[in-house]
C-alpha positions as CSV (number, residue, x, y, z in Angstrom):
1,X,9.5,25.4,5.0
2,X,12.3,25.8,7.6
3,X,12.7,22.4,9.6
4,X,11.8,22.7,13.3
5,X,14.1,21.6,16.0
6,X,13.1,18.2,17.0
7,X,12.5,19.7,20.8
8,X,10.1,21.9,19.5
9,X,8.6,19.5,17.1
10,X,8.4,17.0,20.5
11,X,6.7,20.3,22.4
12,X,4.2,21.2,19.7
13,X,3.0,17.4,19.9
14,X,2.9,17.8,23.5
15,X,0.5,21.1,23.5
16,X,-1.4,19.8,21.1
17,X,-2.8,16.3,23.1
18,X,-3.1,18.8,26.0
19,X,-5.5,21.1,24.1
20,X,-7.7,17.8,23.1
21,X,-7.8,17.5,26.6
22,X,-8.8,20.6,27.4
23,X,-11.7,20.4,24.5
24,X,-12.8,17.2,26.4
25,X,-13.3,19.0,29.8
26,X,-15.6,21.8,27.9
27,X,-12.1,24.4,28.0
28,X,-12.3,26.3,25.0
29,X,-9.5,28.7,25.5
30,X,-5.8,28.0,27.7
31,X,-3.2,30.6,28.4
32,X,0.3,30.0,27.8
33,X,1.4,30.1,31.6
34,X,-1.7,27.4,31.8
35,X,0.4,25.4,29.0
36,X,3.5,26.3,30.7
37,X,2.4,24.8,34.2
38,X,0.9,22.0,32.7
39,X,4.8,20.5,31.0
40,X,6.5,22.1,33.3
41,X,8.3,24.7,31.1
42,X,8.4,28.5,30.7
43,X,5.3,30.5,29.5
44,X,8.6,32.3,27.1
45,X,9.0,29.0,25.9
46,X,5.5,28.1,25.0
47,X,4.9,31.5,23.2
48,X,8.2,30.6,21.6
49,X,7.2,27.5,20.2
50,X,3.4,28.6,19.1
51,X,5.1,31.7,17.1
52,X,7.3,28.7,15.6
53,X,3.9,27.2,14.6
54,X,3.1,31.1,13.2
55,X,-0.3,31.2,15.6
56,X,-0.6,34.4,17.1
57,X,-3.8,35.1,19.5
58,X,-4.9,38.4,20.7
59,X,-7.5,37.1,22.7
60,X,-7.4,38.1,26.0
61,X,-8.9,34.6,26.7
62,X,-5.8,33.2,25.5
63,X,-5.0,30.6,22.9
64,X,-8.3,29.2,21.0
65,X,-7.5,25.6,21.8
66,X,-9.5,24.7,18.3
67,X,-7.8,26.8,16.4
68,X,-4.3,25.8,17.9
69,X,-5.1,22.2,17.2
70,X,-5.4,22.9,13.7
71,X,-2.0,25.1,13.0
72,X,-0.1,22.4,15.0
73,X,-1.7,20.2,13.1
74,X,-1.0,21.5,9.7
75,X,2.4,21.9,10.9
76,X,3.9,18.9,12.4
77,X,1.2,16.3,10.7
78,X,2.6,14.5,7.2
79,X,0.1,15.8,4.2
80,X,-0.9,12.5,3.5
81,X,-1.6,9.1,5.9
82,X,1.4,7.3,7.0
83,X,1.1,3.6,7.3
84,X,2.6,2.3,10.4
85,X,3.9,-1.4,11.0
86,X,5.1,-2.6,14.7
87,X,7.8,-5.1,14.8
88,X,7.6,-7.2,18.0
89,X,3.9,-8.2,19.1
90,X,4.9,-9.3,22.2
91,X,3.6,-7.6,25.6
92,X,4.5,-4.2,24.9
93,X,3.7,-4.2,21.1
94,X,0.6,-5.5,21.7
95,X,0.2,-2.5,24.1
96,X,1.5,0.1,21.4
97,X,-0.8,-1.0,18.7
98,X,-3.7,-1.0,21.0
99,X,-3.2,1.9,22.4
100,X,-2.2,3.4,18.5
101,X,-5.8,3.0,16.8
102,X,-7.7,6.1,16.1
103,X,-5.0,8.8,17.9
104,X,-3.8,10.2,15.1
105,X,-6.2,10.3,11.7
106,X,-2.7,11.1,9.4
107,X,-0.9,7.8,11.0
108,X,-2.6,4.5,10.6
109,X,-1.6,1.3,11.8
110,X,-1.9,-1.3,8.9
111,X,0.0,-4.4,10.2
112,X,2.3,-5.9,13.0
113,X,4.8,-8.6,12.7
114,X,6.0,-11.7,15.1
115,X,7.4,-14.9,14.8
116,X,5.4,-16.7,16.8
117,X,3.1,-19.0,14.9
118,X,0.5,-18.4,17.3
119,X,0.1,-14.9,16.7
120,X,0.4,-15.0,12.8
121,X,-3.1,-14.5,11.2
122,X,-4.6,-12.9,14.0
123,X,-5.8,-9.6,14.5
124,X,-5.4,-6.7,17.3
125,X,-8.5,-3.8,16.7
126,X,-8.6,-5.0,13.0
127,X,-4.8,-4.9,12.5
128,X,-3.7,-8.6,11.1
129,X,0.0,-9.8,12.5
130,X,2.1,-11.4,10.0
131,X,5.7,-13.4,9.9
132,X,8.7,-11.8,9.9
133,X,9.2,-13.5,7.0
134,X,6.9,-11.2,5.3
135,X,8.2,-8.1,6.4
136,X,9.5,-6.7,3.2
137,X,6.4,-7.7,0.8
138,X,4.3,-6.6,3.6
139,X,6.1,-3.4,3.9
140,X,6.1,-2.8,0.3
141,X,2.5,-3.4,-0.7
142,X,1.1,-1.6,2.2
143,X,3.3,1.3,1.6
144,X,4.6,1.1,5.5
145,X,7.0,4.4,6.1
146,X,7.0,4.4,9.7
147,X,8.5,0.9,11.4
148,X,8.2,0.6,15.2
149,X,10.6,-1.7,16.6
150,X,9.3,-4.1,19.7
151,X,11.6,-7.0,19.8
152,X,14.3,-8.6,21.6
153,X,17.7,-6.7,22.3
154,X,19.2,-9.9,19.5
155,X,17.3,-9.4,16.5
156,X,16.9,-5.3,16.8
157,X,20.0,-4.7,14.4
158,X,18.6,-7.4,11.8
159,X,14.8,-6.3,12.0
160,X,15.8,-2.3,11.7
161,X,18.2,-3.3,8.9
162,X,15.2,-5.6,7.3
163,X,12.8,-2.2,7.4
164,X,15.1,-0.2,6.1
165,X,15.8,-2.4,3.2
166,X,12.1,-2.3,3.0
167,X,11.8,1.1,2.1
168,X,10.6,2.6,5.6
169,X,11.8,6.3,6.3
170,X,11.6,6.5,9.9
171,X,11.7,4.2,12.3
172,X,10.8,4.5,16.4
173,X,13.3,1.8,18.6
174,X,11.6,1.2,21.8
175,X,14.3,-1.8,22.4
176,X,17.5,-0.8,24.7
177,X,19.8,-1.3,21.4
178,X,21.3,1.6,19.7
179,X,20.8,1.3,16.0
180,X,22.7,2.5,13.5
181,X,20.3,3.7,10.4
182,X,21.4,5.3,6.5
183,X,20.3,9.4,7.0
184,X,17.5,9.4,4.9
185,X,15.6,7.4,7.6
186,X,14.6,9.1,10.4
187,X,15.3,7.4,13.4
188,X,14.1,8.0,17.0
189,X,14.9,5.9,20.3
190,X,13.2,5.7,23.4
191,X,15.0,3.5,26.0
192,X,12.7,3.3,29.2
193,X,15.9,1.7,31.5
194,X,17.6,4.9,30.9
195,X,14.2,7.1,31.7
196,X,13.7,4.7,35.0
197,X,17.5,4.8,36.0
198,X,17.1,9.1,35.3
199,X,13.6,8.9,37.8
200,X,15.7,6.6,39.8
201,X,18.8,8.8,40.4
202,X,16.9,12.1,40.9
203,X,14.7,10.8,43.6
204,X,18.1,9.7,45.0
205,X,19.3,13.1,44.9
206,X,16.2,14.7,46.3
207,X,16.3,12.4,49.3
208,X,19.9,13.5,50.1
209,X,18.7,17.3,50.1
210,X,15.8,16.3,52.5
């Protein structure tokens, strides 16, 4: 199977949580301008992806939102669960591993880490925090391949090079350090100061076209 550019892959994802939410508000068929409007794209663009996905409707409805749920699914989804391990339970891991449980049936959350002694042994929806100091047996008996990194700017490099040696083959950085990973691990970063400073700047440049 030919690998998918990772903006389409991102698009796909996109489409599909809009189709759940169209399933959710009774909507049992969307067009692709209705896709389009919705992230802000071309309707070219959409059809372009969904041919990607190899889902072609000729439904003058439009797209069957069940049955485009299901390709993209099949698609982008891994064939078997991925178990899932956040790094960093403080206010925003806390937030990721709440807001995690039950999304996505193929990616299950199965443990968070922290060093804090008072949040060792607990549990978030089920999900038990252990030490740091666990991370690699942790990883390793749970069969973690998907490490989401939480923590402080000062221990990013040490905890992404801990999951690595772990054995995890992709990792999500959600802290403002760049990380440097081996290429068999998959690694995406999402730096919100650089999304806020990009809101920031274009509102600045709107205001001076006003």
């Amino acid at each position: 199977m030919k690998v998918l550019p990772e903006k389409t892959v991102e698009r796909l994802s996109e489409y599909r949580r809009t189709l759940y939410q169209c399933l959710e508000h009774g909507k049992v068929h969307i067009y692709s301008h209705e896709l389009a409007e919705i992230h802000n794209i071309t309707a070219v663009q959409v059809r372009r992806d969904i041919m990607f996905a190899g889902y072609s409707s000729a439904n003058r409805k439009g797209y069957h939102a069940k049955e485009l749920i299901d390709v993209i699914g099949m698609l982008i989804d891994p064939q078997e669960i991925s178990n899932v391990g956040v790094v960093g339970l403080g206010n925003l891991g806390r937030a990721i591993s709440t807001y995690f449980i039950n999304k996505r049936p193929q990616l299950q959350l199965v443990a968070t880490f922290d060093l804090d002694p008072k949040k060792i042994g607990r549990e978030i929806n089920g999900v038990e925090c252990f030490s740091i100091e666990r991370l690699r047996e942790i990883v390793i008996s749970r069969n973690i391949t998907i490490g989401i990194l939480t923590v402080p700017m000062y221990s990013a490099h040490d905890m992404a090079k801990a999951l690595v040696q772990a054995g995890v083959k992709g990792i999500l950085n959600f802290t403002t350090v760049n990380l440097s990973v081996p290429e068999n691990v998959y690694l995406e970063e999402y730096d919100m100061i650089t999304s806020l400073e990009k809101v920031a700047y274009f509102i600045k440049y709107h205001k001076t076209e006003e």
